[in-house]
N, CA, C and O atoms as a GROMACS GRO file, in nm:
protein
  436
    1UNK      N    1   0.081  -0.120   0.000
    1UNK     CA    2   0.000   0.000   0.000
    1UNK      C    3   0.086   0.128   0.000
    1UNK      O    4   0.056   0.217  -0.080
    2UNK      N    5   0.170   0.139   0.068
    2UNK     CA    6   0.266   0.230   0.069
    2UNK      C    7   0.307   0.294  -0.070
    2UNK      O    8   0.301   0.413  -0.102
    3UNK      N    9   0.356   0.173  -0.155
    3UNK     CA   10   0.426   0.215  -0.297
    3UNK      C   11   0.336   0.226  -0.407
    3UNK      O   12   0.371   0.272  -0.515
    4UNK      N   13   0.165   0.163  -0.371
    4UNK     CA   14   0.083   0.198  -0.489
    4UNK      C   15   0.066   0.296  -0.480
    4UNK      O   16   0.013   0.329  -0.374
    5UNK      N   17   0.103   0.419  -0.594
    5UNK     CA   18  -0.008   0.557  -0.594
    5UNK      C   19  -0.135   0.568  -0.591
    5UNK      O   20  -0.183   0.680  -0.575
    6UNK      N   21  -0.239   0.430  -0.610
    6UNK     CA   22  -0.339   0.486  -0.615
    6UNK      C   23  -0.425   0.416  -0.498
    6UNK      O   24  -0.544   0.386  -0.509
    7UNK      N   25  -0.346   0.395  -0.385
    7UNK     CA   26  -0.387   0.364  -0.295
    7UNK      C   27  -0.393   0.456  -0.176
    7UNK      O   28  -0.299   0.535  -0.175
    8UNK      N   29  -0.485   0.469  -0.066
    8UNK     CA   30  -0.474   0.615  -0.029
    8UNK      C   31  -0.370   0.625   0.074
    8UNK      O   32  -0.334   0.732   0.121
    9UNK      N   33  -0.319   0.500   0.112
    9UNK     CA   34  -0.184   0.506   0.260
    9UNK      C   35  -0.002   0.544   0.132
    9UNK      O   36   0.117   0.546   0.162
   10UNK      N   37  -0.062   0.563   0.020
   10UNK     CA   38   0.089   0.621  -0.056
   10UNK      C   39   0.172   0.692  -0.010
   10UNK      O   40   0.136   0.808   0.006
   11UNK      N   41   0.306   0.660   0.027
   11UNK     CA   42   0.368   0.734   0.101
   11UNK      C   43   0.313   0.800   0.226
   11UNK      O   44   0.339   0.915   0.260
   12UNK      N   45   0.249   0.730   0.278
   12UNK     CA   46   0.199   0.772   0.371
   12UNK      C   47   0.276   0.743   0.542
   12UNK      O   48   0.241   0.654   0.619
   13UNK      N   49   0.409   0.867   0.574
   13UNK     CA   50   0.490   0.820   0.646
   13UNK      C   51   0.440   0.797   0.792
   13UNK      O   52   0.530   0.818   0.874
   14UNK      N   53   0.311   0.755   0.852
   14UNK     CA   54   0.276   0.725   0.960
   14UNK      C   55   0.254   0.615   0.900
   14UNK      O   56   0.131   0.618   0.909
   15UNK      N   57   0.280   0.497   0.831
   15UNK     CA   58   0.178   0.378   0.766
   15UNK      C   59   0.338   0.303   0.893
   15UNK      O   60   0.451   0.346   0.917
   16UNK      N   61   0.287   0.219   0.925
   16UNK     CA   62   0.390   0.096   0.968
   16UNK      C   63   0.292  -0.018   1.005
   16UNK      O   64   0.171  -0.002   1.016
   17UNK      N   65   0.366  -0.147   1.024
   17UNK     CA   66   0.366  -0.278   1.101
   17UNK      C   67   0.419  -0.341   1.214
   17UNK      O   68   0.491  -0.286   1.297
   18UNK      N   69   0.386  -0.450   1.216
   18UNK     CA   70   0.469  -0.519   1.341
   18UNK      C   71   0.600  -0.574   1.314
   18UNK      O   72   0.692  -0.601   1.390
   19UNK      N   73   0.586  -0.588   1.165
   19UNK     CA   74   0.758  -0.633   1.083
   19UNK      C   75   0.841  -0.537   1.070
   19UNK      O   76   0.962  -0.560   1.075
   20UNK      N   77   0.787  -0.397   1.048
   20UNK     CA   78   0.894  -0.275   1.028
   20UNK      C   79   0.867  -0.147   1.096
   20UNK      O   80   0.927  -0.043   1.070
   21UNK      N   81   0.781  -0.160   1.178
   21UNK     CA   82   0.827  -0.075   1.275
   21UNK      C   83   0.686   0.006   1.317
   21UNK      O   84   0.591  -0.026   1.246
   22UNK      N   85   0.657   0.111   1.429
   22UNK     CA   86   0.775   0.226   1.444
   22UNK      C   87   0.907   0.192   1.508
   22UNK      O   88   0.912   0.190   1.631
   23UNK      N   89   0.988   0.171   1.453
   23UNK     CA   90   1.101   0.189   1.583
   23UNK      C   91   1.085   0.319   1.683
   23UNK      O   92   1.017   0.422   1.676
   24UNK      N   93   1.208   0.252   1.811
   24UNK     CA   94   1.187   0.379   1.897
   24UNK      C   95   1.345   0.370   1.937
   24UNK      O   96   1.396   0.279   2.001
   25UNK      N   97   1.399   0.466   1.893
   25UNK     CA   98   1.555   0.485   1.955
   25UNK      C   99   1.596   0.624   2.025
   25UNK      O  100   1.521   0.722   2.027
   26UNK      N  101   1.729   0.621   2.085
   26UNK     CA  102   1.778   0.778   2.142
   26UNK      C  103   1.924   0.716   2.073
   26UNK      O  104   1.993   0.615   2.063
   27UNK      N  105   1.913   0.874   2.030
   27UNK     CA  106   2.079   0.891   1.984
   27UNK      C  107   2.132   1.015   2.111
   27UNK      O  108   2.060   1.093   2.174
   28UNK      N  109   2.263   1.000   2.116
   28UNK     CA  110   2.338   1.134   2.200
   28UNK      C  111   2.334   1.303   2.112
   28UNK      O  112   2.307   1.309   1.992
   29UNK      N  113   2.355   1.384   2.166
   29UNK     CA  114   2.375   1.516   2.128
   29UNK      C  115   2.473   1.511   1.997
   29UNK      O  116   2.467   1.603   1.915
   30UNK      N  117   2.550   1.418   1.982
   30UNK     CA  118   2.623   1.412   1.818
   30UNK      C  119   2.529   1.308   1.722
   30UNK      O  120   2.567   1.275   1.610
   31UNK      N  121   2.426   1.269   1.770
   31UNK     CA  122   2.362   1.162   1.648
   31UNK      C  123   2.402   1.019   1.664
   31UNK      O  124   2.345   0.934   1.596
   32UNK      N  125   2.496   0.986   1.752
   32UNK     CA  126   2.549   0.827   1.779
   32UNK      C  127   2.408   0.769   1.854
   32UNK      O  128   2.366   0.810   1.962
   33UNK      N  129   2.351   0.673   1.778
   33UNK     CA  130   2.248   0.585   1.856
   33UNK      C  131   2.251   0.497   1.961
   33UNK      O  132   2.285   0.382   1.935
   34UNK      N  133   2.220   0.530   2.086
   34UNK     CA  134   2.247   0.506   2.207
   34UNK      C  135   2.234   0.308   2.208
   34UNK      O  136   2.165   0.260   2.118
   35UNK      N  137   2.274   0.249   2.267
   35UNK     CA  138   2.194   0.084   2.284
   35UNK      C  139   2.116   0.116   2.426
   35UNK      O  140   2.168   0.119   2.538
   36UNK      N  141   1.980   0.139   2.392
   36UNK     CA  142   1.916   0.130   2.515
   36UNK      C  143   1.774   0.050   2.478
   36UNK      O  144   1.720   0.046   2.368
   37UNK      N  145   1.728  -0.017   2.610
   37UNK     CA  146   1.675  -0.112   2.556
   37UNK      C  147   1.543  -0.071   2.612
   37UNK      O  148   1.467  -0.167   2.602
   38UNK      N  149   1.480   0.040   2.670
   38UNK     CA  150   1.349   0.029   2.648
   38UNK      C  151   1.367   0.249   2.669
   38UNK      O  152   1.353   0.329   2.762
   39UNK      N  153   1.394   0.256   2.562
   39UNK     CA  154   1.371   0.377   2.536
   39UNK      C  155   1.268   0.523   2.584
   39UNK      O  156   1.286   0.642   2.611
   40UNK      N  157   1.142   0.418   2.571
   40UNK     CA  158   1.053   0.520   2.654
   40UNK      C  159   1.075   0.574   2.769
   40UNK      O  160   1.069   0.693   2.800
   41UNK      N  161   1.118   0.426   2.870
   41UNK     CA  162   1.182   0.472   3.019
   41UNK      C  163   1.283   0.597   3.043
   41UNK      O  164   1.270   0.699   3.111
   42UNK      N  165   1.412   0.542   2.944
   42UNK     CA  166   1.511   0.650   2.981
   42UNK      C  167   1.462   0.788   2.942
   42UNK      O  168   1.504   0.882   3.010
   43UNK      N  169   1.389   0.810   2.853
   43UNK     CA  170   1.345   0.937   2.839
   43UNK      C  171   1.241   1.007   2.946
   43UNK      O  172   1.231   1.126   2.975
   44UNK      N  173   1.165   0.892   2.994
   44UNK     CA  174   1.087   0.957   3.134
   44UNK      C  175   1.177   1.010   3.255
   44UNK      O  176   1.162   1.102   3.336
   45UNK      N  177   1.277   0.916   3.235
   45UNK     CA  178   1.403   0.928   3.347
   45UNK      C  179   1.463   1.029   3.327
   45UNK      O  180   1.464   1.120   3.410
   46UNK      N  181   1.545   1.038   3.180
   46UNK     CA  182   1.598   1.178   3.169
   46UNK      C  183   1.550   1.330   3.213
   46UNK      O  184   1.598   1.428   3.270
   47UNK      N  185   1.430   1.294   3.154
   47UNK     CA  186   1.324   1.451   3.165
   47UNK      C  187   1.326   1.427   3.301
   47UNK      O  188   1.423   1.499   3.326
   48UNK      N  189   1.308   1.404   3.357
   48UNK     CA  190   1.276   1.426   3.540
   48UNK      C  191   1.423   1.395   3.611
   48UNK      O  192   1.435   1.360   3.728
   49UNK      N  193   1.507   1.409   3.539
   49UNK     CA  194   1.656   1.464   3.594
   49UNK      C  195   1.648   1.641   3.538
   49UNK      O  196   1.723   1.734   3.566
   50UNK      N  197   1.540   1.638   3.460
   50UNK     CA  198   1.564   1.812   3.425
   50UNK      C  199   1.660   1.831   3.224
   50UNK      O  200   1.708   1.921   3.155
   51UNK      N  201   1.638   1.689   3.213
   51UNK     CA  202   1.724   1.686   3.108
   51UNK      C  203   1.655   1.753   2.953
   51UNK      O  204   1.572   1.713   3.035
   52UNK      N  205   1.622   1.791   2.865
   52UNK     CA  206   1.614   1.815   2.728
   52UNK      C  207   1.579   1.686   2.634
   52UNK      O  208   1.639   1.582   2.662
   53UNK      N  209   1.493   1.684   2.532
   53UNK     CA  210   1.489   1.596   2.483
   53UNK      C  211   1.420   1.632   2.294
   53UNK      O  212   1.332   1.713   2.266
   54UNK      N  213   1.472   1.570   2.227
   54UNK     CA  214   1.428   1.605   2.055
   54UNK      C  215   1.360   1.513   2.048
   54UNK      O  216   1.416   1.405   2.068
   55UNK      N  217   1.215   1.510   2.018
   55UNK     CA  218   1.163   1.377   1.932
   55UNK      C  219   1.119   1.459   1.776
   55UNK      O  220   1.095   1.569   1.726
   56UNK      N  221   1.134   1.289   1.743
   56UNK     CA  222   1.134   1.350   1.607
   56UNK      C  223   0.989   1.341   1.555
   56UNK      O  224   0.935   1.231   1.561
   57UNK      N  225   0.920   1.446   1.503
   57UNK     CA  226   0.801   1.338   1.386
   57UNK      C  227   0.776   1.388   1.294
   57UNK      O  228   0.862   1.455   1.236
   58UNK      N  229   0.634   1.374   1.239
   58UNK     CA  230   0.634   1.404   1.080
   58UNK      C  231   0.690   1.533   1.021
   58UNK      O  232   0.745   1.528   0.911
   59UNK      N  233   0.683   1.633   1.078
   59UNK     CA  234   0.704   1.806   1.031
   59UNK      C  235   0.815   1.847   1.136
   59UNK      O  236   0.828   1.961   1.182
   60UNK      N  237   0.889   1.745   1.166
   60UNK     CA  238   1.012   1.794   1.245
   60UNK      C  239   1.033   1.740   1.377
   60UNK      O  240   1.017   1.627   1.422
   61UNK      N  241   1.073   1.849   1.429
   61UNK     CA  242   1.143   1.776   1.628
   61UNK      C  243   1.049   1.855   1.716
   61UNK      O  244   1.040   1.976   1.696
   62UNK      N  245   1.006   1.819   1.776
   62UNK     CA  246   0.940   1.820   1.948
   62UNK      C  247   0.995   1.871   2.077
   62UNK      O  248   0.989   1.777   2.156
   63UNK      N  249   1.039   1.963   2.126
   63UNK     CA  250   1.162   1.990   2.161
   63UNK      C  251   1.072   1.995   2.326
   63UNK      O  252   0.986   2.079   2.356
   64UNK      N  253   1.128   1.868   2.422
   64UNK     CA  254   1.073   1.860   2.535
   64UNK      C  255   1.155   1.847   2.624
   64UNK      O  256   1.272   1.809   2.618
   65UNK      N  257   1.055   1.901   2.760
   65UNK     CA  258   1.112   1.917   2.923
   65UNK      C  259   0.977   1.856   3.000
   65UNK      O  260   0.861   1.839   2.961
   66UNK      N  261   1.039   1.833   3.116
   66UNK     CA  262   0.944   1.850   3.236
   66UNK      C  263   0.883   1.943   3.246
   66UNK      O  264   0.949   2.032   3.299
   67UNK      N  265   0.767   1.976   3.218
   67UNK     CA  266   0.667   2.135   3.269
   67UNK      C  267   0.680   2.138   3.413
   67UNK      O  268   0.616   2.240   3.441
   68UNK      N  269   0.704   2.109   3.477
   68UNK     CA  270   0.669   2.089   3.636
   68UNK      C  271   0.846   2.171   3.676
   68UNK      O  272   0.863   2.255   3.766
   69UNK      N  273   0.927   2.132   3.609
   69UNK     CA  274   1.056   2.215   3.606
   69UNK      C  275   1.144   2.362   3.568
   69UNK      O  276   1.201   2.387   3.461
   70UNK      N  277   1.136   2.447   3.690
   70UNK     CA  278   1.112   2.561   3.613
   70UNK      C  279   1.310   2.601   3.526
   70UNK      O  280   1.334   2.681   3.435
   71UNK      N  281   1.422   2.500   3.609
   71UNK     CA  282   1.547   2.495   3.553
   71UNK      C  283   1.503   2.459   3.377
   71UNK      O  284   1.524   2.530   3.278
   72UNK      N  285   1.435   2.318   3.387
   72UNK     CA  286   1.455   2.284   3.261
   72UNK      C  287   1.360   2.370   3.166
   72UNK      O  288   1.391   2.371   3.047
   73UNK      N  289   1.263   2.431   3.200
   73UNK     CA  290   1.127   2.532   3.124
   73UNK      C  291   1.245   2.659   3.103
   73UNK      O  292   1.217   2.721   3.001
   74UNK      N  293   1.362   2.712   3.169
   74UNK     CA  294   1.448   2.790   3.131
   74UNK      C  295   1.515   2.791   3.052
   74UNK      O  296   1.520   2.888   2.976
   75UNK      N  297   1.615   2.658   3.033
   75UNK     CA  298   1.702   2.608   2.958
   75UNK      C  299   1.658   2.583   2.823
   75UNK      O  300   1.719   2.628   2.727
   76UNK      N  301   1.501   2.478   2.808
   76UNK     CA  302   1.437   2.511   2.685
   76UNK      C  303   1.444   2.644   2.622
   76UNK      O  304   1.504   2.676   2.519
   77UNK      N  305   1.346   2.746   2.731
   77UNK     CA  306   1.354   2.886   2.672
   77UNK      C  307   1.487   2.926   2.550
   77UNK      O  308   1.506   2.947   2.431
   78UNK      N  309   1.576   2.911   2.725
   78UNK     CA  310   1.697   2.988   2.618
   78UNK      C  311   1.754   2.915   2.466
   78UNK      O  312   1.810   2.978   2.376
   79UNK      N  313   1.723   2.770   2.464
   79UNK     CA  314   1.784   2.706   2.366
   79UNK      C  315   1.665   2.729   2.255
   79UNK      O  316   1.701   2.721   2.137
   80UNK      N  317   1.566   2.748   2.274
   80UNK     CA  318   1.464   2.840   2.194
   80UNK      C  319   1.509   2.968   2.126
   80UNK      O  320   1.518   2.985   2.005
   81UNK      N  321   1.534   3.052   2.217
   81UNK     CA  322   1.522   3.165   2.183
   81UNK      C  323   1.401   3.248   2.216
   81UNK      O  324   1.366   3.354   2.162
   82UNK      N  325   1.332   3.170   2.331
   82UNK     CA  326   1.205   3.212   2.359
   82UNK      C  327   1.160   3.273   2.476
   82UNK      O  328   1.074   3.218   2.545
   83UNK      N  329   1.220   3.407   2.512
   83UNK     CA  330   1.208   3.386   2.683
   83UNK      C  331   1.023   3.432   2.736
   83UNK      O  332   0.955   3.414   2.837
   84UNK      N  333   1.006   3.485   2.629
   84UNK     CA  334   0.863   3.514   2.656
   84UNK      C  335   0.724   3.456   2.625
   84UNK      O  336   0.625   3.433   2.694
   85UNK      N  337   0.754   3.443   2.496
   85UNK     CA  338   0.665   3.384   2.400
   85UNK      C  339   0.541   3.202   2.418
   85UNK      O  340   0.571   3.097   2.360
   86UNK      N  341   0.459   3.212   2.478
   86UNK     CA  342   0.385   3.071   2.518
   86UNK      C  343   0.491   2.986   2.469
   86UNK      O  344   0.585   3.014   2.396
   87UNK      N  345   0.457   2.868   2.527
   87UNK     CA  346   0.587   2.719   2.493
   87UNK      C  347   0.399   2.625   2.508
   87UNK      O  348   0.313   2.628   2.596
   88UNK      N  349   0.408   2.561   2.383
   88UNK     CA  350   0.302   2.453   2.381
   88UNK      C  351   0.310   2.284   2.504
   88UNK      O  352   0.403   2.208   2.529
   89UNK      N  353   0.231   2.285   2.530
   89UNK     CA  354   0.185   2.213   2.613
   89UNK      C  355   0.120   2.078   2.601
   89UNK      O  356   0.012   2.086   2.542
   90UNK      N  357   0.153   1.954   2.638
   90UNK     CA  358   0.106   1.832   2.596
   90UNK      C  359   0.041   1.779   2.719
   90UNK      O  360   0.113   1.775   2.820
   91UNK      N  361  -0.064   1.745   2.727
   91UNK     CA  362  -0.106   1.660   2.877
   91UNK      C  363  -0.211   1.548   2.883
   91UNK      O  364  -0.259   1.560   2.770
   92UNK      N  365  -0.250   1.489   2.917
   92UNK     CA  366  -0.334   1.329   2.876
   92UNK      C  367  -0.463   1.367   2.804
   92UNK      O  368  -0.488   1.343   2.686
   93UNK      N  369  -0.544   1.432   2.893
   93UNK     CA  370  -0.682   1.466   2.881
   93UNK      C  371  -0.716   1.595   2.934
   93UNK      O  372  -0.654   1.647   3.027
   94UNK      N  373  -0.858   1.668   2.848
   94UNK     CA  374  -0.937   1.752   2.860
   94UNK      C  375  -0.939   1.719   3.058
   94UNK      O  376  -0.876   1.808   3.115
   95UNK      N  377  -0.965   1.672   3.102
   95UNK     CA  378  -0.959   1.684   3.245
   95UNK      C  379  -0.832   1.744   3.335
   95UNK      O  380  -0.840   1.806   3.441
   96UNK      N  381  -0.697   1.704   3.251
   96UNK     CA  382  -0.612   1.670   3.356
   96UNK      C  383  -0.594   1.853   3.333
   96UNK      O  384  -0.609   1.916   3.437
   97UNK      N  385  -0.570   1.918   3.236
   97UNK     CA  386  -0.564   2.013   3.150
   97UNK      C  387  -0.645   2.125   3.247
   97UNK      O  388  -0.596   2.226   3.299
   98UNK      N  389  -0.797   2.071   3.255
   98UNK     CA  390  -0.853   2.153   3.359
   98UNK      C  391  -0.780   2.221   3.498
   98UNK      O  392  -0.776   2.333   3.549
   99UNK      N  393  -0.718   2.072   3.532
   99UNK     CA  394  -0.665   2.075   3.698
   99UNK      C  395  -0.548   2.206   3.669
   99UNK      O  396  -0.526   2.279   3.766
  100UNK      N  397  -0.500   2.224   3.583
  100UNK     CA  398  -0.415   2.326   3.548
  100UNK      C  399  -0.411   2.464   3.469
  100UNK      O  400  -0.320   2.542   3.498
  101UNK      N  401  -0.488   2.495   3.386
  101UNK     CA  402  -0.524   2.557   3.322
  101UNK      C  403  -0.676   2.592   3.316
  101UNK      O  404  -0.773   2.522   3.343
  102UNK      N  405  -0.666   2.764   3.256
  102UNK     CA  406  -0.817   2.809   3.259
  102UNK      C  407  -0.864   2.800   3.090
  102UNK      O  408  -0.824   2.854   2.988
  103UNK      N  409  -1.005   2.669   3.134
  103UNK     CA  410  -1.043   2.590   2.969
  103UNK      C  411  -1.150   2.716   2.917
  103UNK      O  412  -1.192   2.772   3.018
  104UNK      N  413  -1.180   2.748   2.852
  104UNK     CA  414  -1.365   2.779   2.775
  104UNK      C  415  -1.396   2.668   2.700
  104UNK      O  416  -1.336   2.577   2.642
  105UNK      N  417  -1.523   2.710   2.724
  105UNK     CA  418  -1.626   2.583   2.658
  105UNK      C  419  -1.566   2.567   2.504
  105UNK      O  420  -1.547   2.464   2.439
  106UNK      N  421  -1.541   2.720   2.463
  106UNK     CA  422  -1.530   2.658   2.312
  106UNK      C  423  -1.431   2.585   2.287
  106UNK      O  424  -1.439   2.507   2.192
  107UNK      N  425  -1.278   2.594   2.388
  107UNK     CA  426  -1.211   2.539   2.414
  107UNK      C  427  -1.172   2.402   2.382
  107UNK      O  428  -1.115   2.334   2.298
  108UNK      N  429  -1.263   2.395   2.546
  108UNK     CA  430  -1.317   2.232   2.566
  108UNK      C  431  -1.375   2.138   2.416
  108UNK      O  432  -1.378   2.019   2.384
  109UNK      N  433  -1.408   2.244   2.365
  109UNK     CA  434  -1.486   2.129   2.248
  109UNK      C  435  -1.351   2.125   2.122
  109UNK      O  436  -1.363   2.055   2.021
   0.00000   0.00000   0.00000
């Protein structure tokens, strides 16, 4: 499906399997791909040492911290270039979002 054009998943770079992937890897700050063997972890681990993190996806990199950290919400900034400007926000659910933030209805929907 991938390589027919007239199929609608054509090149379609979110298409994967259980034979080819998504993979999930960390490389270091030069691009050397780390051997780590459950990836998700060390990155929960890292970020809550305060650490920086690139994910990659379709339209580019993701550039994440701990929100709860105001060292690492700095360090982003500055490696931004952003000291003022909103920094986007990721969190489970319309609920949890509430507990923190002020929603509107139109919002909410």
């Amino acid at each position: 499906e991938y390589s027919d054009p007239t199929n609608r998943r054509f090149h379609a770079q979110p298409n994967a399997c259980q034979a080819c992937g998504p993979e999930l890897w960390v490389e270091d700050n030069k691009g050397n791909k780390l051997q780590i063997e459950n990836p998700i972890s060390f990155a929960q681990n890292k970020l809550a040492e305060g650490k920086l993190f690139a994910i990659k996806g379709l339209g580019g990199y993701h550039l994440t911290c701990d929100g709860w950290n105001e060292t690492a919400i700095q360090l982003l900034r500055t490696r931004k270039r952003r000291p003022f400007k909103p920094l986007a926000v990721m969190m489970k659910s319309v609920e949890v979002i509430k507990k923190h933030c002020k929603v509107t209805t139109l919002e909410e929907e």
